[in-house]
C-alpha positions in Angstrom: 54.3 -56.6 23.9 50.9 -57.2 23.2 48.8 -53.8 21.9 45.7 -53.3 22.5 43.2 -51.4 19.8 40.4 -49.5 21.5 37.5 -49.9 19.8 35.2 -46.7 18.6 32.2 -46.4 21.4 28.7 -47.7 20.4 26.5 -45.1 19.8 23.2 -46.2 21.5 20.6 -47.4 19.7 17.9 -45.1 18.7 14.7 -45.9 20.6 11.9 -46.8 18.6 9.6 -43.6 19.7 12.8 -41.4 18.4 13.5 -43.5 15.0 9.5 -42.5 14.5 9.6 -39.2 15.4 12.8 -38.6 12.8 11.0 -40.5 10.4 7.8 -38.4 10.9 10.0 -34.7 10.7 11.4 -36.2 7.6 8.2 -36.7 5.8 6.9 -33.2 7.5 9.5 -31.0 5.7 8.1 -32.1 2.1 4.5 -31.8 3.4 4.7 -28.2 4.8 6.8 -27.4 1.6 3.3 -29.0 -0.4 1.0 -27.1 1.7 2.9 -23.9 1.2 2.8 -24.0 -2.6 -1.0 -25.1 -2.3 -1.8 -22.4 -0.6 -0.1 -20.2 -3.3 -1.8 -21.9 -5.9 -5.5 -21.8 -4.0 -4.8 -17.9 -3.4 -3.7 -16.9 -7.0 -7.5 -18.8 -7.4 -9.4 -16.8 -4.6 -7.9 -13.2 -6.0 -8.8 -14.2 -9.6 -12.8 -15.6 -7.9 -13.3 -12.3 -5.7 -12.3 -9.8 -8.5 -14.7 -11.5 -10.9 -17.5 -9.5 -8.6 -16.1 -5.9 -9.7 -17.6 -6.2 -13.3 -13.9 -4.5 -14.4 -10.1 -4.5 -14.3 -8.4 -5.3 -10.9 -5.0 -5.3 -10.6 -2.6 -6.4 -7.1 0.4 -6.5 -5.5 2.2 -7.8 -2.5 5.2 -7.8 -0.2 6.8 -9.3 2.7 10.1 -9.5 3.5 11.9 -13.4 3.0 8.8 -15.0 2.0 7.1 -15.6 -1.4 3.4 -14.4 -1.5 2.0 -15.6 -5.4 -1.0 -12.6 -5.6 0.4 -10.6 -8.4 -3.2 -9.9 -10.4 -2.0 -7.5 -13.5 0.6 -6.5 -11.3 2.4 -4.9 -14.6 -0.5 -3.0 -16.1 -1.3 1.0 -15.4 -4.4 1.6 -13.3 -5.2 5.7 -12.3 -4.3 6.8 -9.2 -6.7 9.2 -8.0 -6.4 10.5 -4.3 -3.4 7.4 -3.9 -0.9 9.7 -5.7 -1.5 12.0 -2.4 1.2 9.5 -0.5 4.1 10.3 -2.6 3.6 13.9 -2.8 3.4 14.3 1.0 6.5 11.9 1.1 8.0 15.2 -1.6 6.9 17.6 0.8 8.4 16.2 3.8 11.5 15.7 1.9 11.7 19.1 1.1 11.3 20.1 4.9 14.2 18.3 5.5 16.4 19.7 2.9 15.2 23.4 4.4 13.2 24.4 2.3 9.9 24.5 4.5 9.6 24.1 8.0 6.6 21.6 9.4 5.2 24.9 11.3 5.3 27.2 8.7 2.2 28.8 7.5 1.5 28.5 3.5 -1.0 30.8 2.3 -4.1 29.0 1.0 -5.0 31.2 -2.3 -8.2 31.9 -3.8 -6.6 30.4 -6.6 -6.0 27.0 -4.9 -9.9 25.9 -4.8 -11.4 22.7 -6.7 -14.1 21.7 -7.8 -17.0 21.5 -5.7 -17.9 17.7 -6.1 -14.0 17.0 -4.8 -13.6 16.5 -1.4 -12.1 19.2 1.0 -12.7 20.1 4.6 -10.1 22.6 4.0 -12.3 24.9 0.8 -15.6 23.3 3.3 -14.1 25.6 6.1 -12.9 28.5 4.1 -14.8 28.8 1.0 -12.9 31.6 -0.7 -9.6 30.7 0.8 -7.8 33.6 2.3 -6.2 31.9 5.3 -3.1 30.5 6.4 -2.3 26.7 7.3 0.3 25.2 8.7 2.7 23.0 6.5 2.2 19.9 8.6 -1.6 20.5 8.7 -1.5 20.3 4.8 0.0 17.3 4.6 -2.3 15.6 7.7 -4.8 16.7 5.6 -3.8 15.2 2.2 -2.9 11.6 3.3 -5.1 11.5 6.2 -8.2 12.7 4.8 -7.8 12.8 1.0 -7.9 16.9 1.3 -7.9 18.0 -2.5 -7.1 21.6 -1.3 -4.2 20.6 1.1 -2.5 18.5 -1.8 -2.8 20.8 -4.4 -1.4 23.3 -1.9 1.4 20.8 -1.2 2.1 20.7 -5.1 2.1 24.2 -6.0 5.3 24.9 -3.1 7.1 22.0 -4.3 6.8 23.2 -7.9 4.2 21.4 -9.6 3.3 17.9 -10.1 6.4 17.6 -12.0 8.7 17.8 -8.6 6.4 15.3 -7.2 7.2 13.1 -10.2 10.5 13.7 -10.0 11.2 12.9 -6.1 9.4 9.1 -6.4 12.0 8.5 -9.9 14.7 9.6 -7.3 14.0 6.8 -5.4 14.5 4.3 -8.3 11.0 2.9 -8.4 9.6 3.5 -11.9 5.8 3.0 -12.8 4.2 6.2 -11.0 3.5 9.0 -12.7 2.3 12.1 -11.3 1.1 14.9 -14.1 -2.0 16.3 -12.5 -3.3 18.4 -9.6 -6.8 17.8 -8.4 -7.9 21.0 -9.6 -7.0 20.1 -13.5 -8.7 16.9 -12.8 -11.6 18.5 -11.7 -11.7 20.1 -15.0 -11.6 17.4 -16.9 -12.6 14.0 -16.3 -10.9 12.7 -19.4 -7.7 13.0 -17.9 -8.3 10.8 -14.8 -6.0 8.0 -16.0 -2.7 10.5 -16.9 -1.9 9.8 -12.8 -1.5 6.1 -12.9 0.8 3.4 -11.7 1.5 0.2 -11.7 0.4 -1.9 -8.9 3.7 -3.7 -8.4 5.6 -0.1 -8.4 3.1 1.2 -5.4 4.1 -2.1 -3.5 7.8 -0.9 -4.4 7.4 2.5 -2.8 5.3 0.9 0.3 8.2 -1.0 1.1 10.9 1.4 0.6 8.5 3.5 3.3 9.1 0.3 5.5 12.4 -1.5 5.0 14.8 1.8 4.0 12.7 5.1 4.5 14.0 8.0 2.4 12.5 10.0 5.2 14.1 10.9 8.9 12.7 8.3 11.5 10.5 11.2 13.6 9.1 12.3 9.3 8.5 8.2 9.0 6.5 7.7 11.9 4.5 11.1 11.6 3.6 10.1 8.1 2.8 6.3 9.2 0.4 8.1 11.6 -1.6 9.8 9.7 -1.8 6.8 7.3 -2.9 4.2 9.7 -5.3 7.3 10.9 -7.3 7.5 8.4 -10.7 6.6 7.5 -11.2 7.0 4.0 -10.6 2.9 3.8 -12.5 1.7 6.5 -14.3 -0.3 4.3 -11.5 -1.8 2.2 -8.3 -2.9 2.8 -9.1 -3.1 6.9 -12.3 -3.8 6.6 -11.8 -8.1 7.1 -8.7 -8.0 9.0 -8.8 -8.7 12.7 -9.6 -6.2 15.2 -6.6 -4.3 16.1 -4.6 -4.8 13.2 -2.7 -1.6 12.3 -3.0 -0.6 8.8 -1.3 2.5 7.5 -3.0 2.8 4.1 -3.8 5.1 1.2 -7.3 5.2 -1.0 -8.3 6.6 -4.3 -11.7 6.8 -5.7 -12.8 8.6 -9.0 -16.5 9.2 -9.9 -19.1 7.6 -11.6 -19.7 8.4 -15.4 -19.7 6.3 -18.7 -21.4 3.5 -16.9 -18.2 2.7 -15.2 -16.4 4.0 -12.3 -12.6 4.7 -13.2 -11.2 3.4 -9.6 -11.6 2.5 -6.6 -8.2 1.8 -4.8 -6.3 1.4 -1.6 -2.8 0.7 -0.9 -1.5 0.1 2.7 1.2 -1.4 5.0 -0.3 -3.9 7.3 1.3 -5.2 10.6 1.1 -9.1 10.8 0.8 -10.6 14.2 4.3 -11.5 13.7 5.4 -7.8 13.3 6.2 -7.9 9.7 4.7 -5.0 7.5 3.3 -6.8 4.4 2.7 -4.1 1.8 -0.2 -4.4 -0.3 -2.0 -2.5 -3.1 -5.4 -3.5 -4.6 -6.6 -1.5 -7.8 -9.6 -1.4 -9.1 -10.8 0.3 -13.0 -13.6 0.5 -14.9 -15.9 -0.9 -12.9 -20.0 -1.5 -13.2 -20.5 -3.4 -10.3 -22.0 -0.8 -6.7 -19.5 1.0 -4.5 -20.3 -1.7 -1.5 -19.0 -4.5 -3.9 -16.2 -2.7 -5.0 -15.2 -2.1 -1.4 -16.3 -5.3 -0.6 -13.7 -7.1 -3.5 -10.7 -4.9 -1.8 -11.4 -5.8 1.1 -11.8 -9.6 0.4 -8.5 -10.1 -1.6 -6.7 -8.2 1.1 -7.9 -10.6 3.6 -7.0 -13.5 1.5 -3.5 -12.1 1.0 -3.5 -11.5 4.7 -4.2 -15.2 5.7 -2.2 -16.7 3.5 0.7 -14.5 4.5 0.4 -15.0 8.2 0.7 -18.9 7.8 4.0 -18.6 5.0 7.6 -20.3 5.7 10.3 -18.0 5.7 12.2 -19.2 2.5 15.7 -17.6 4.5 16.4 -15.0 1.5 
């Protein structure tokens, strides 16, 4: 009996137009790889050119979820706050409503007590001068993050139990490098003590994205509090100011005065929505300053456009 041995099938010869096109993918994986890293490298170079025009100390951070984003500018050192320390303690207040202790409606008594200093910013003390009137818990907080209300977040401080609770609440959260160990009124007081609320740009980045990937927050407290961030003004020209029309930016600022022949800060922090969806969290610090308010502004709102770029165009890395 004679067997017979099939033999395998041939597997069809790949046509030349496909053995080019494999050949091409295979030299486009190392490229895009290259072009990636370049552009880390050229953007480390553009946040290090731009910040040269403040005349001071400016420090950065970035996020975005799977990808690598190289713009970590002093990332590690302590820069003040000013009015940026407003986010967490609104983020402390909401807390509380939700453990019971307040309710969002409930009116808190605005004391005679409670004003600041005249050359800190408050629509709140602007519209009742001597205080003596109610406002409403949720208005206090709208009012702090929103518009950088002095009043409203020293209000928001004295319920919770001074700036120590404050403190306390963003520790809770395991992000280190924010301290919170003034009201506005003891600033006001004393300009010395602008730098005891500081933070490390890297740690605000930290508690951006815990706002974004794994609120601490209810989803309704989340969403009213990303509200009133990406409603505010006070940053109109920083962070936002070079990004595309329509991009939403939920952000934070902070902006001491002028003495000394420096100004102590000028910051903003913010989550910005990518065309893809993605919130890349961002915070852009500047200290000690010479150079005008414009460039100041300007130098935010430069790097945060450079970040923004560069970020748009990165590979997932699949992490």
């Amino acid at each position: 009996m004679n067997l017979v041995v099939a033999s395998a099938p041939r597997r069809p010869a790949a046509s030349p137009l496909k053995s080019v096109a494999m050949a091409a993918a295979r030299l486009l994986l190392p490229l895009s790889l290259t072009l990636s890293i370049t552009a880390h490298a050229q953007l480390s170079n553009d946040i290090a050119r731009i910040g040269t025009q403040a005349h001071g100390r400016v420090g950065v951070a970035c996020s975005l979820p799977g990808r690598t984003i190289d713009c970590e500018v002093r990332s590690m050192q302590w820069f003040p706050m000013q009015s940026v320390y407003k986010l967490p303690i609104v983020m402390a207040a909401l807390h509380a409503v939700e453990q019971g202790r307040f309710r969002l409606d409930q009116n808190i008594r605005f004391l005679p007590s409670d004003l600041i200093s005249p050359d800190q910013y408050s629509r709140l003390r602007d519209d009742h001068p001597h205080g003596n009137a109610d406002v409403p818990t949720n208005e206090l907080m709208r009012l702090a993050v929103q518009e950088s209300d002095g009043v409203a977040s020293d209000i928001l401080l004295r319920v919770l139990g001074g700036p120590a609770s404050a403190d306390a609440y963003v520790r809770g959260l395991g992000i280190d490098g924010i301290h919170i160990i003034d009201t506005e009124q003891t600033l006001g007081r004393d300009v010395k003590l602008e730098d005891r609320n500081s933070a490390q740009p890297r740690a605000l980045v930290a508690l951006l994205r815990r706002l974004a990937d794994h609120p601490p927050l209810s989803p309704e407290h989340t969403q009213l509090l990303l509200g009133w961030l990406a409603a505010s003004h006070t940053g109109d020209n920083r962070i936002k100011a070079l990004l595309p029309p329509g991009t939403i930016v939920a952000g934070k600022t902070g902006t001491s005065g002028t003495g000394r022949n420096f100004t102590n800060a000028t910051n903003d922090i913010a989550l910005i929505t990518l065309p893809n969806g993605q919130k890349l969290a961002i915070a852009i610090l500047v200290a000690d300053s010479s150079a005008p308010a414009a460039v100041r502004e300007r130098v935010i709102a430069q790097i945060a456009r450079a970040v923004f770029d560069t970020a748009s165009r990165t590979p997932a890395t699949g992490r």
